[in-house]
KOLTITI-869563 format. One line per field, with one value per residue: residue number from 1; x, y, z negated of N, C-alpha, C in turn. Coordinates in steps of 0.001 Angstrom, whole numbers, plus 500000, padded with zeros to 6 digits. Layout:
# residues N
k c(NUM/...)
nu c(X/...)
nv c(Y/...)
nw c(Z/...)
cau c(X/...)
cav c(Y/...)
caw c(Z/...)
cu c(X/...)
cv c(Y/...)
cw c(Z/...)
END
This chain:
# residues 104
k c(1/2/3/4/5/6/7/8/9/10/11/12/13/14/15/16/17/18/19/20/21/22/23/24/25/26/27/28/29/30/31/32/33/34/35/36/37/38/39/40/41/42/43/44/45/46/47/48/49/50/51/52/53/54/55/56/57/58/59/60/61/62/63/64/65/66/67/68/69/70/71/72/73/74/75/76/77/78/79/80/81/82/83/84/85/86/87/88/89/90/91/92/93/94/95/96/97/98/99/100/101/102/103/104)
nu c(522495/520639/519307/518341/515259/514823/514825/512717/512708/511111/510949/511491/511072/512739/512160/514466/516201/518143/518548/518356/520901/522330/524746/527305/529650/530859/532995/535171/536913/539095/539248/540810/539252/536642/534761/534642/532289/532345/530112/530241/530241/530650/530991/530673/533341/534145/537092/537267/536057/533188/532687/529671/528255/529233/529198/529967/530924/530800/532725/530503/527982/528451/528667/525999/524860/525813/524538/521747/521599/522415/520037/517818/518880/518659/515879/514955/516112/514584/512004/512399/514259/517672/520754/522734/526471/527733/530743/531916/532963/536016/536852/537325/535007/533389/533525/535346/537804/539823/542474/542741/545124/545755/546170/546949)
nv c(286899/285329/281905/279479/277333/274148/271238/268968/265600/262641/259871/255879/252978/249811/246795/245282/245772/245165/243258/244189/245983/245380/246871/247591/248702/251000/251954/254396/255969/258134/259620/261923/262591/261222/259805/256434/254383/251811/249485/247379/244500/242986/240791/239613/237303/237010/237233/239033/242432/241895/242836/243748/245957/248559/251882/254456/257406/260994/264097/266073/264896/264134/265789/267144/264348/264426/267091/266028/263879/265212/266490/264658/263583/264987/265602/263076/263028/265038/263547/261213/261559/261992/260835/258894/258558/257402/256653/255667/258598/258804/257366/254783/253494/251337/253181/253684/255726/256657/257546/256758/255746/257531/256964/259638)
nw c(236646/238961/238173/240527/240934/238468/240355/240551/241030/242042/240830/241484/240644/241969/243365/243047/240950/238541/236034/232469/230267/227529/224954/223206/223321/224650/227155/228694/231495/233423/236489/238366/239908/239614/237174/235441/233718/231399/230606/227439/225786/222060/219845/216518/216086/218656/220447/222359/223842/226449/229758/231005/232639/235231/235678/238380/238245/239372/238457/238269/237955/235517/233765/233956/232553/230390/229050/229459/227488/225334/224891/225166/222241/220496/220679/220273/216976/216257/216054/215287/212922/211540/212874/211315/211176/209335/207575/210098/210848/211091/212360/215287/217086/218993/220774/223470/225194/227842/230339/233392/235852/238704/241984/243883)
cau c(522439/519360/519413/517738/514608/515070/514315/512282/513013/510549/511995/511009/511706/512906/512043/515903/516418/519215/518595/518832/521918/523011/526306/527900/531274/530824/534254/535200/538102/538374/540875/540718/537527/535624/534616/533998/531555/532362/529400/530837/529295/531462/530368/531611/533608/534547/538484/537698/534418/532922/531951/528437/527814/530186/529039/531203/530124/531546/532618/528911/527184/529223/528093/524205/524200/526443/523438/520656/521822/522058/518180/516973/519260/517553/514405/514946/516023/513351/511174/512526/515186/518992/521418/524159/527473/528839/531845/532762/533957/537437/537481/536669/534230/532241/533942/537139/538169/541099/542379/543022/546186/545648/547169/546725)
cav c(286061/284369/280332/278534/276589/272822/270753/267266/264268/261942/258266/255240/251513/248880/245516/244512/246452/244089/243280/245425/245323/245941/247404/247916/248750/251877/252529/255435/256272/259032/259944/263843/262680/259877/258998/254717/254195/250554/248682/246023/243927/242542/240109/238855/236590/237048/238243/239799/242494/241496/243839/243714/246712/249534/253024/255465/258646/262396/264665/267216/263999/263398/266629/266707/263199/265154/267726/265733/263094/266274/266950/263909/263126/266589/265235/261680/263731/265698/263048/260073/261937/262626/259374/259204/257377/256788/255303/256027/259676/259625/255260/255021/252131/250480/253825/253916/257151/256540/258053/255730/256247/257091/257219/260912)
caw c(237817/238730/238890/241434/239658/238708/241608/239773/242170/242044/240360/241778/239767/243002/243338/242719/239635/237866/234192/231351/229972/225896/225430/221965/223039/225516/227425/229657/231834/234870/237390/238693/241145/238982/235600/234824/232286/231330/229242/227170/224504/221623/218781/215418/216497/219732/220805/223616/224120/227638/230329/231663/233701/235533/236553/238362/238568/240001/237236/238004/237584/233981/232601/233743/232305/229042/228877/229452/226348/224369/224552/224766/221020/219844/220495/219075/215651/215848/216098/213957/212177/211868/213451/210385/211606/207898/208145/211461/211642/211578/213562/217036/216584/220023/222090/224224/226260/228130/231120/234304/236796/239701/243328/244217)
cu c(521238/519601/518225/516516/515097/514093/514057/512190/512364/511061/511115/511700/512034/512514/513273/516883/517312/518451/518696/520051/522099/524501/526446/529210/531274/532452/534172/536441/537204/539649/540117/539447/536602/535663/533705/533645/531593/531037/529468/529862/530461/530770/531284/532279/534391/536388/538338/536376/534641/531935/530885/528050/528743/529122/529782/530334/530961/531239/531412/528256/527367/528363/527046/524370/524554/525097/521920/520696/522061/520858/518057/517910/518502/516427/514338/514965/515003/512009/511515/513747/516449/519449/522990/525280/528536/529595/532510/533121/535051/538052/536892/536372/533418/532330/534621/536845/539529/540982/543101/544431/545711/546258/546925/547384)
cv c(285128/282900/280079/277783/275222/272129/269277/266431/263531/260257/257200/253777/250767/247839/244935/245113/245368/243986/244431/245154/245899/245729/248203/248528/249401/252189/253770/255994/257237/259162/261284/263642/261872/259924/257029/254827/252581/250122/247212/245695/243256/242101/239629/237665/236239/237346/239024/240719/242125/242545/243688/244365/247435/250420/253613/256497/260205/263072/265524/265943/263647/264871/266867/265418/264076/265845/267204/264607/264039/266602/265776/262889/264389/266324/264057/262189/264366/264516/261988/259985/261742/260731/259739/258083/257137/256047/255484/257688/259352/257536/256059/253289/251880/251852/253972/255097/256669/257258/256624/256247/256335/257727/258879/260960)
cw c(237696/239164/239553/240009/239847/239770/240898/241276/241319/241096/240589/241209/241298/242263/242443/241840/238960/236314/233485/230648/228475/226226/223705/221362/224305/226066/228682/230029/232983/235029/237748/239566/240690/237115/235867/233677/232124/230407/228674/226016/223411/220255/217910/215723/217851/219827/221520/223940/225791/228410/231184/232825/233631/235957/236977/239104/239163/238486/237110/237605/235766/233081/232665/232709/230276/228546/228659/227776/225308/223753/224241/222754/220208/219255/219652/217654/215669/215622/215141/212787/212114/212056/212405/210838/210613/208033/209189/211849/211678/212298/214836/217269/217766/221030/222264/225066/226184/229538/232502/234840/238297/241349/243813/245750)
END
């Protein structure tokens, strides 16, 4: 089966571009039509991490974004070498996956 070629869309920065935001404490819920990408921040000290920015995205949007953070971690290793998370395989350290409820 032949695919269609990729179609490159242009990207343009706005004027009213918000801040940049750091985020240390990635969360993510979805209901059967959405995924929320929460970005929280959480410091020594703190009780509570604090959420900065929301995305909500459609599940085709979740797995381009899945695919495209595939390459571009490929490339980062290839280029400044392997990202070791000693310590954290078997925690779940600065990411939540949960699933939301929702009204159907």
């Amino acid at each position: 089966m032949n695919k269609p070629p990729m179609q490159k869309i242009p990207v343009q920065l706005g004027d009213s571009i918000p801040d940049e935001v750091y985020s240390n404490v990635p969360i993510i819920n979805f209901t059967p039509n959405e995924f929320i990408l929460d970005f929280a921040r959480f410091s020594p000290g703190m009780t509570k991490a604090k959420i900065h920015a929301r995305v909500i995205l459609v599940p085709a949007t979740v797995k381009a974004l899945h695919k495209t953070l595939e390459m571009a971690l490929k490339a980062f290793e290839e280029r400044f070498g392997q990202i070791n998370l000693t310590g954290q395989e078997d925690k779940v350290i600065g990411f939540g996956i949960g699933k939301e409820d929702s009204a159907e």
